[in-house]
C-alpha positions as CSV (number, residue, x, y, z in Angstrom):
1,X,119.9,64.3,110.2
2,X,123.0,65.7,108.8
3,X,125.6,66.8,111.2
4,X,127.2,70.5,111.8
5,X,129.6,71.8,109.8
6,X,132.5,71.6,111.0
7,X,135.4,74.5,110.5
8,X,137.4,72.8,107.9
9,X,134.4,73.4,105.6
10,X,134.5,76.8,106.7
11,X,138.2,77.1,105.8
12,X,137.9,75.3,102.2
13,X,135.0,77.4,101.1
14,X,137.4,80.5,102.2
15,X,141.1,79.6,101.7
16,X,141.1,76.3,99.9
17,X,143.6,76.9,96.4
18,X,141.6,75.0,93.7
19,X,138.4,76.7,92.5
20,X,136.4,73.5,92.2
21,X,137.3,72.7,95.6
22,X,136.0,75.9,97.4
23,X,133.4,76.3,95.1
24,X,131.5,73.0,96.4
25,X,132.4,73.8,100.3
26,X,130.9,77.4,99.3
27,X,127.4,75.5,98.8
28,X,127.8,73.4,101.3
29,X,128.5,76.1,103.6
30,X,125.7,78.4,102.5
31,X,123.1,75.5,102.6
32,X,124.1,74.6,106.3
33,X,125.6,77.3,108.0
34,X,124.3,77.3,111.7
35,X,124.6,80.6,114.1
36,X,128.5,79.6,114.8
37,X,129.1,79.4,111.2
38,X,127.3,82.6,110.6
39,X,129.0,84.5,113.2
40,X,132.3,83.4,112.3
41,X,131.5,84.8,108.5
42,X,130.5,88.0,109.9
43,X,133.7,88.7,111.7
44,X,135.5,88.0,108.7
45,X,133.8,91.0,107.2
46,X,136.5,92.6,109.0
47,X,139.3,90.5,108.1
48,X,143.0,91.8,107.0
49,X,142.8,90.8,103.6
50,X,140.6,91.4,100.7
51,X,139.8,88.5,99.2
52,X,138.9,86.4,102.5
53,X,136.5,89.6,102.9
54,X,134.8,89.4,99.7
55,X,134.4,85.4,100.0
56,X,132.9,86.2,103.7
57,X,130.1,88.7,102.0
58,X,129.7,86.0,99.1
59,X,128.5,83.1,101.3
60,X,126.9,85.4,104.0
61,X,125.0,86.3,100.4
62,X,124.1,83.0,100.0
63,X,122.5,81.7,102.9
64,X,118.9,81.8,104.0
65,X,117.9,85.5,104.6
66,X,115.8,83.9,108.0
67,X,119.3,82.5,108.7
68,X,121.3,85.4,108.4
69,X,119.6,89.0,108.5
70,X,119.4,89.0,112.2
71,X,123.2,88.7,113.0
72,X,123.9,91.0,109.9
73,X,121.4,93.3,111.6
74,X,122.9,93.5,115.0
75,X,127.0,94.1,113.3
76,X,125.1,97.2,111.2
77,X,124.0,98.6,114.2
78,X,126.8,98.2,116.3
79,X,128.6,101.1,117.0
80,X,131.7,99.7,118.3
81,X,131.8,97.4,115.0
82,X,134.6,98.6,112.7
83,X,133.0,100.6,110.5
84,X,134.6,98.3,107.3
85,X,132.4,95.4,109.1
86,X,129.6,97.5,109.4
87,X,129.5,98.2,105.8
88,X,129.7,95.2,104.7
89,X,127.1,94.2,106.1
90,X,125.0,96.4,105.0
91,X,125.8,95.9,101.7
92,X,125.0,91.9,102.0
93,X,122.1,93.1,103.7
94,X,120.9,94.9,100.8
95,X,121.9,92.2,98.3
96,X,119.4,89.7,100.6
97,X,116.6,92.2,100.6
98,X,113.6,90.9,99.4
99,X,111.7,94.6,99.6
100,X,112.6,97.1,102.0
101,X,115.3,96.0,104.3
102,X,114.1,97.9,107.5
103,X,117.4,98.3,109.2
104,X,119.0,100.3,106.4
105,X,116.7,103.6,106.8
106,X,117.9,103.8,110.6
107,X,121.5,103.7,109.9
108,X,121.3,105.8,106.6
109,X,118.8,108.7,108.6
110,X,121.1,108.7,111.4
111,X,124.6,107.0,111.3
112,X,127.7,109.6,112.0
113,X,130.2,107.5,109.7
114,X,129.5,108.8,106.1
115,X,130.8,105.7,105.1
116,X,128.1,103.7,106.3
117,X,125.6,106.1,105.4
118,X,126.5,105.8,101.5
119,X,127.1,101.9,102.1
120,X,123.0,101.9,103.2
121,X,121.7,104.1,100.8
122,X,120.5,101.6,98.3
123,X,117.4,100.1,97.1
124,X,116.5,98.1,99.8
125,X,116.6,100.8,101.8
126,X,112.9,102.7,102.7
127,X,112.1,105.3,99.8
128,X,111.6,107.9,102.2
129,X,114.9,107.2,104.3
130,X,116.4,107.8,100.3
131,X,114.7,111.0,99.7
132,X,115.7,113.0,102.7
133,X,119.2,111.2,102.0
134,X,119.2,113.6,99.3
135,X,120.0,116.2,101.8
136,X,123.2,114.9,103.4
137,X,126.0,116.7,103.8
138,X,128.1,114.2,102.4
139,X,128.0,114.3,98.1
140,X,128.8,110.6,98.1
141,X,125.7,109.7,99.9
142,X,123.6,112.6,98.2
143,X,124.4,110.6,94.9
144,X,124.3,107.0,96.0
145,X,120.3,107.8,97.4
146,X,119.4,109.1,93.8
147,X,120.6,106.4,92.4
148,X,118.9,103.9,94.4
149,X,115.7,106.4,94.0
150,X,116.3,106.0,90.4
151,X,115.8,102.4,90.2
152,X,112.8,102.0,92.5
153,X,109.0,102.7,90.6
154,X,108.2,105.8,93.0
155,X,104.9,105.7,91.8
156,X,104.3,102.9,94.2
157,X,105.1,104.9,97.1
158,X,102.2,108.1,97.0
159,X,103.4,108.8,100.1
160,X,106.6,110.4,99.7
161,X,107.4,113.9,100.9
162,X,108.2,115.5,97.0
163,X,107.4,118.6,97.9
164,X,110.7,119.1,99.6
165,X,112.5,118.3,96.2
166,X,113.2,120.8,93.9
167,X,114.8,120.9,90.6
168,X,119.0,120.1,90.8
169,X,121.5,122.8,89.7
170,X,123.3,122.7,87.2
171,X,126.2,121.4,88.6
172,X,124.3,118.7,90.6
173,X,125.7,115.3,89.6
174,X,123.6,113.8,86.5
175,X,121.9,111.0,88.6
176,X,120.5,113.6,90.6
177,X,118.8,116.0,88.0
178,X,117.4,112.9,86.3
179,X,116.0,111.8,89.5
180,X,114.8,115.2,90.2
181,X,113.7,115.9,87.0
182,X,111.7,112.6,87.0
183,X,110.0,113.9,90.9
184,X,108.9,116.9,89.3
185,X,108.6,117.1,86.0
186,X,106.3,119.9,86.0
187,X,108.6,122.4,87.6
188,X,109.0,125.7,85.8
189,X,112.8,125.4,86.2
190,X,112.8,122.4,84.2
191,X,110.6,123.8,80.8
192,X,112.8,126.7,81.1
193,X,116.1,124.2,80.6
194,X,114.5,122.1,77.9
195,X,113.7,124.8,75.8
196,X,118.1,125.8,76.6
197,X,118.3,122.2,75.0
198,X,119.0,120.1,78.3
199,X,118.8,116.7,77.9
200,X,117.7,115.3,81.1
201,X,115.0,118.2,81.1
202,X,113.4,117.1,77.6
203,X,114.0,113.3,78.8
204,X,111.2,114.3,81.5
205,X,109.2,117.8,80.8
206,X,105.6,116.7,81.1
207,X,104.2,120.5,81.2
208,X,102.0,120.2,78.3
209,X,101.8,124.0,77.0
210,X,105.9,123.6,77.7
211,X,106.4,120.9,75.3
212,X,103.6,122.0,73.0
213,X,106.0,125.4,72.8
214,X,109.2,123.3,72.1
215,X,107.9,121.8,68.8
216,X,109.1,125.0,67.4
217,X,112.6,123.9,68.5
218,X,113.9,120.0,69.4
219,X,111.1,118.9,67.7
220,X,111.6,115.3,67.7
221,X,111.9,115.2,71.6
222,X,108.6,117.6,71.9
223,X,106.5,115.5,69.8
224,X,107.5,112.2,71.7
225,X,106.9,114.4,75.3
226,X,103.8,115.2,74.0
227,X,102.7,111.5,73.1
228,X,103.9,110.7,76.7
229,X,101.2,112.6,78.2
230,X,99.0,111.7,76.2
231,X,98.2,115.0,74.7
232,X,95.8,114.1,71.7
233,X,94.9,117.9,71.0
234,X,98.5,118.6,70.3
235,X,99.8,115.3,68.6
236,X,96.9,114.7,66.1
237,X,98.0,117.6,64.3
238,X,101.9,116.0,63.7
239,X,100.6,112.8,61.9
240,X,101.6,114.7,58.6
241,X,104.7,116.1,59.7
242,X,107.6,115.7,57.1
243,X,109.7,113.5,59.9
244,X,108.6,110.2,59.9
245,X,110.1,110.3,63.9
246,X,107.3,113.0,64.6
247,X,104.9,110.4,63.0
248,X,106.0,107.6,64.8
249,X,104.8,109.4,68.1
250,X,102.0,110.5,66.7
251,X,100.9,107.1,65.6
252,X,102.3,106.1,69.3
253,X,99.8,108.0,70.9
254,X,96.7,108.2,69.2
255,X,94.3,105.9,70.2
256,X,92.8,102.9,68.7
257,X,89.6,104.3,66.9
258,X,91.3,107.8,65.8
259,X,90.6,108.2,62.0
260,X,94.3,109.0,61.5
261,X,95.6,105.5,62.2
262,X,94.2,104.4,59.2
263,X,96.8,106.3,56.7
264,X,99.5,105.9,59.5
265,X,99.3,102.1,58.8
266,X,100.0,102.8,55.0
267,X,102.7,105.5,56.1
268,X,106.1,105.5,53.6
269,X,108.4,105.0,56.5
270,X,107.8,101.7,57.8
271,X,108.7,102.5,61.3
272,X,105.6,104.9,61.5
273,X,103.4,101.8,60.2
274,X,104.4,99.4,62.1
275,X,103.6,101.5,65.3
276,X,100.4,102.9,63.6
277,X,99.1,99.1,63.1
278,X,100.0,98.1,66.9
279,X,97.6,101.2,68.2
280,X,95.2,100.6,66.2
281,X,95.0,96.7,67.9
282,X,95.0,98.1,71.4
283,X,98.3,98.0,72.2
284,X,99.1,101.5,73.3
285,X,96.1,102.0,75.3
286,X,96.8,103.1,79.3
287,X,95.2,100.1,80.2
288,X,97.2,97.9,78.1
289,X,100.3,99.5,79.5
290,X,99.3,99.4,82.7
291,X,99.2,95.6,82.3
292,X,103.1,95.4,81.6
293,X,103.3,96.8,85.3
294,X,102.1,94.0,86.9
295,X,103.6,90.8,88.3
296,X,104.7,87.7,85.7
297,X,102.9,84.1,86.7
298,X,106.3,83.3,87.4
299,X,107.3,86.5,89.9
300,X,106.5,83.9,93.0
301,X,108.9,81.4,91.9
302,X,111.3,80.8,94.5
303,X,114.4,81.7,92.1
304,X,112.6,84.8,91.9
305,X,112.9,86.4,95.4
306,X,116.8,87.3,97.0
307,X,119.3,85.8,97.1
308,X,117.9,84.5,93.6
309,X,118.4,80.8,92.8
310,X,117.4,78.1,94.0
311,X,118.7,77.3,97.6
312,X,118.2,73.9,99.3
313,X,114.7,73.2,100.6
314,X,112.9,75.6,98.6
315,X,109.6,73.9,96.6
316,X,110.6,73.0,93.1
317,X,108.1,74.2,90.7
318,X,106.6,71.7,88.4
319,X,108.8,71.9,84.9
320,X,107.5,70.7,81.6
321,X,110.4,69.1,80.2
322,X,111.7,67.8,77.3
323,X,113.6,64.2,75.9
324,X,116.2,66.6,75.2
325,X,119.5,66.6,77.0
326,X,122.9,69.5,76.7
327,X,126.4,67.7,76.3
328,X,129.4,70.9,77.3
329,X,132.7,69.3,75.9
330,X,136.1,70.3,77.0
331,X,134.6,72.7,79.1
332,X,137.0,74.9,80.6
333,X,136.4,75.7,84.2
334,X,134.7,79.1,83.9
335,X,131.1,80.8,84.2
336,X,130.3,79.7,81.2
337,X,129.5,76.0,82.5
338,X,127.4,77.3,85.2
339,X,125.2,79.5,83.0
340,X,124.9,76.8,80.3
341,X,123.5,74.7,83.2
342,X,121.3,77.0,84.0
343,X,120.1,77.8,80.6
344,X,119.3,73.8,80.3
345,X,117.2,74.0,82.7
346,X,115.4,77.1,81.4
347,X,115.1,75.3,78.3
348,X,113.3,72.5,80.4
349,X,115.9,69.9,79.3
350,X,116.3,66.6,80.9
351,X,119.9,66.0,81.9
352,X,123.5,67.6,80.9
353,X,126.5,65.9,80.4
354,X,130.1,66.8,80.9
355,X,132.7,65.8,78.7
356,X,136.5,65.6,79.4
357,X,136.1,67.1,82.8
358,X,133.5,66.5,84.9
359,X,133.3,69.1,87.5
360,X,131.3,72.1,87.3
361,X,131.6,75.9,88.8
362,X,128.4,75.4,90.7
363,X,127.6,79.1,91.4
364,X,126.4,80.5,88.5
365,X,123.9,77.8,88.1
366,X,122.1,79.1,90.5
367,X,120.9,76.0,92.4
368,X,119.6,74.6,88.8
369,X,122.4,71.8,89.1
370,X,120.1,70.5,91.4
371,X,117.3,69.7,88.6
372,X,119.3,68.2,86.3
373,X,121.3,64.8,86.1
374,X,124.8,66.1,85.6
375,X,126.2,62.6,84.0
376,X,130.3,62.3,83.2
377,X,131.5,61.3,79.8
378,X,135.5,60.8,79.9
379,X,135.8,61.5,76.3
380,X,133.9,62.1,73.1
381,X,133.3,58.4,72.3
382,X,132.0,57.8,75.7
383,X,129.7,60.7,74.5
384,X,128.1,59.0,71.5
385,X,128.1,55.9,72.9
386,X,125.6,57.0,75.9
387,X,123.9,59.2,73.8
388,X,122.3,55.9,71.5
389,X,122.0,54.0,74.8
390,X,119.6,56.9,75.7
391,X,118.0,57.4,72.4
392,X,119.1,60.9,71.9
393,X,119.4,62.0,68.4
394,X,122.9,64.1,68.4
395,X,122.9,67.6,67.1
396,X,125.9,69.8,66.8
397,X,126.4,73.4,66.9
398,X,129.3,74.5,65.3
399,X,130.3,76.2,62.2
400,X,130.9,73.9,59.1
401,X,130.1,73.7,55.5
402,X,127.5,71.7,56.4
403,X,125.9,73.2,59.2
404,X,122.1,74.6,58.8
405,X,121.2,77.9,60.7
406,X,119.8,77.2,63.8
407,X,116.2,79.0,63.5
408,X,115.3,76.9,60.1
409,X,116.6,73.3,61.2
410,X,114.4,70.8,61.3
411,X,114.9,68.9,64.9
412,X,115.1,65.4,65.9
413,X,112.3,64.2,68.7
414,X,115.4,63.6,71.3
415,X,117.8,65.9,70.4
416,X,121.0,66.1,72.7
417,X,122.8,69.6,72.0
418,X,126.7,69.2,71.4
419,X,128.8,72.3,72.2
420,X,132.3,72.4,71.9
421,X,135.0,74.5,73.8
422,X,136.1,78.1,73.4
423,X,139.3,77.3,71.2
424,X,138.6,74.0,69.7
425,X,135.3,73.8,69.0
426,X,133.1,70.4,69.1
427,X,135.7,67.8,68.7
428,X,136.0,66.2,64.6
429,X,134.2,62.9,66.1
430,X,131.5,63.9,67.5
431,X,131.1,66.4,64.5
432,X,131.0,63.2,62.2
433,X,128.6,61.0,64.9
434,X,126.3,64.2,64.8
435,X,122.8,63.7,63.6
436,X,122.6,66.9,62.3
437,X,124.7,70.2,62.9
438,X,123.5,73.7,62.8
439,X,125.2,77.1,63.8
440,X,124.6,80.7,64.9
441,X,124.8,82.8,61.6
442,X,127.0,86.3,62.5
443,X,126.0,89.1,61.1
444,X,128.4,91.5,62.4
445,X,132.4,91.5,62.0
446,X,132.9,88.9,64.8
447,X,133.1,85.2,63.8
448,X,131.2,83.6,66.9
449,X,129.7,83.5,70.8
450,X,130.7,83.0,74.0
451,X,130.3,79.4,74.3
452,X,127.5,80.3,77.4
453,X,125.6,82.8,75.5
454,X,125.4,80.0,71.7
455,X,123.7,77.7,74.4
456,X,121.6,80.2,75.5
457,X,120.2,80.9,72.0
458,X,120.2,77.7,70.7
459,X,118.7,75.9,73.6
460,X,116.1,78.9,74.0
461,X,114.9,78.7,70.1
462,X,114.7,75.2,70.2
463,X,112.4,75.1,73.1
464,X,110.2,77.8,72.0
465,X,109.3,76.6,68.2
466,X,109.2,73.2,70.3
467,X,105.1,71.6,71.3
468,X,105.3,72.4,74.9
């Protein structure tokens, strides 16, 4: 059994001056905070200076929800809490959510502070608490509750009172006529601004005979309202139109056995038959679309639900990996280490090594450090060394007259990705040791990629052209 924490852990994972340092007691705290722990972080939601306060809410973040919520619950609701406290927490609150986090709506329906009314109107918070948010006195709150409105799929919740919404003013701030607009988008007030030439109107008008009218006008956005709702009587008529973007929404729309498609699919602009030939295969059907709605095989993995990650004691999910491995050298300590990791674990690779230093900003890993062997290689040599000890074939990525691009090499069996710093590069040895070296072509003005996001792609491509 391991014992408590005591509160020097507590005080590196807060205070301590080297990143590394408080970035391990940060885990450490998180995965075994006990009530005292948790208490102690709560208070400091209050504390004098900003930082301590925002590494308080970080940790608090990264705990168990069961571990947490409750305390965070009873500070929310505490009137005699500072009301900086109380809005932190229930902003961490929100962050944990996984669904509706029921002690938002009371707080947010009812709280005299408009500060902690704006700080619990978000999308945790119960879609009806949000919609009659939208009539608060306070503008701050009015916006934050259409924002959070905004994000949610409101089609999930039949139940709300819409009725009691109406279309914004003009002068409403543009998060709330889009979310208005988007309640109601049959409301006479809102044909009557897209035919003005309001954008948020034509984003949303779903009045058929409205839109039908406004082909006359913003033609472009009627046609592609009109394909929308599905309004076959009025679209199949636009599949000659001179603009190939009327086309494109009526090839969008009309459904898979309509004679029409067939001529789309030869269409000049290439756009138009590319979209033609998907609705002809089914693509654009409601059904098919109502497919994309539901939940990924992988929406019950445990990285999937708040506060995202993998914590300690969660079930690992079986991974099909690879004999591959990543090697980061002279990384600095940044992000970009932690999301590599993570993006080697994506990949479903074996192990990661560090080169130069060994220490990595854990964070942003999201528990995947965890999975993966992180093994320490003091210098390139070391590198090369271990990697024909473990049978890895080395490949580098970095830009050289030699280098192949990424998408049409042809990979080794065991292939253990090299990438170099920001500033350097993959050092000149391991560049010469390397097996085989490819690159990231640019096709823009800039000359390369965050270090991070080259893994990312390289790693990803690998794996995907890869038997699984």
């Amino acid at each position: 059994m391991s014992r408590p924490l005591d509160r020097d852990a507590l005080d590196a994972a807060l205070y301590a001056a080297d990143p590394v340092t408080r970035d391990g007691a940060r885990a450490r705290v998180a995965a075994r905070a006990d009530h005292r722990i948790i208490t102690a972080l709560v208070a400091l939601l209050d504390a004098p200076q900003r930082t301590t306060r925002r590494r308080a809410a970080r940790i608090l973040s990264e705990i168990h929800p069961d571990k947490a919520r409750a305390p965070l619950r009873t500070a929310l609701g505490d009137p005699d809490r500072r009301p900086r406290l109380r809005a932190s927490a229930a902003r961490v609150l929100a962050v944990m959510a996984d669904g509706v986090e029921p002690a938002l709506a009371p707080a947010l329906r009812g709280d005299p502070l408009p500060r902690i009314r704006r700080a619990c109107a978000t999308p945790a918070t119960d879609p009806a608490a949000l919609c009659a948010a939208l009539g608060d006195d306070d503008p701050g709150v009015v916006e934050r509750a259409a924002a959070a409105l905004e994000l949610l799929d409101l089609d999930a919740h039949p139940s709300l009172d819409l009725d009691a919404l109406r279309v914004a003013p003009a002068d409403a701030p543009p998060v709330v006529q889009r979310l208005q607009a988007r309640l109601d988008p049959g409301h006479p007030a809102l044909a009557a601004a897209a035919a003005r030439g309001d954008a948020t109107a034509l984003d949303h008008l779903a009045d058929r005979d409205a839109l039908a009218a406004l082909l006359d006008g913003p033609r472009v956005a009627a046609a592609w309202g009109l394909a929308r709702r599905r309004a076959l009587d009025a679209v199949a008529p636009l599949v000659t139109d001179a603009d190939p973007r009327v086309r494109a929404a009526a090839a969008r729309a009309l459904p898979p056995e309509h004679p029409a498609l067939a001529a789309l699919c030869a269409d000049r602009d290439p756009g138009v038959a590319w979209l033609a030939a998907r609705a002809r295969a089914g693509h654009y059907t409601a059904a098919a679309l109502d497919r994309r709605l539901g939940p990924h095989a992988r929406s019950d993995a445990p990285s999937a639900k708040p506060p995202y990650g993998l914590r300690p004691g969660d079930p690992i999910p079986r991974a099909r990996r690879r004999p591959a491995a990543l090697a980061m050298c002279h990384p600095r300590f940044d992000i970009n280490l932690g999301v590599a990791v993570r993006s080697a674990e994506a990949a479903g690779l074996r192990e990661v090594f560090l080169v130069g230093r060994g220490e990595l900003f854990r964070s942003p890993a999201r528990g995947t450090d965890r999975l993966l062997p992180l093994r320490h290689a003091p210098d390139p040599a070391a590198l090369i060394r271990m990697a024909r000890e473990a049978d890895y074939q080395i490949v580098a990525v970095q830009q050289t007259p030699d280098s192949v691009p990424f998408h049409r090499a042809d990979y080794p069996p065991r292939p253990l990705f090299v990438m170099g710093a920001e500033d350097i590069g993959v050092p000149p040895r391991l560049r010469r040791a390397a097996d085989l070296v490819v690159e990231i072509p640019m096709y823009g003005a800039i000359d390369s990629l965050n270090v991070a996001a080259a893994t990312t792609t390289v790693l990803l491509a690998w794996r995907a052209n890869a038997e699984p």
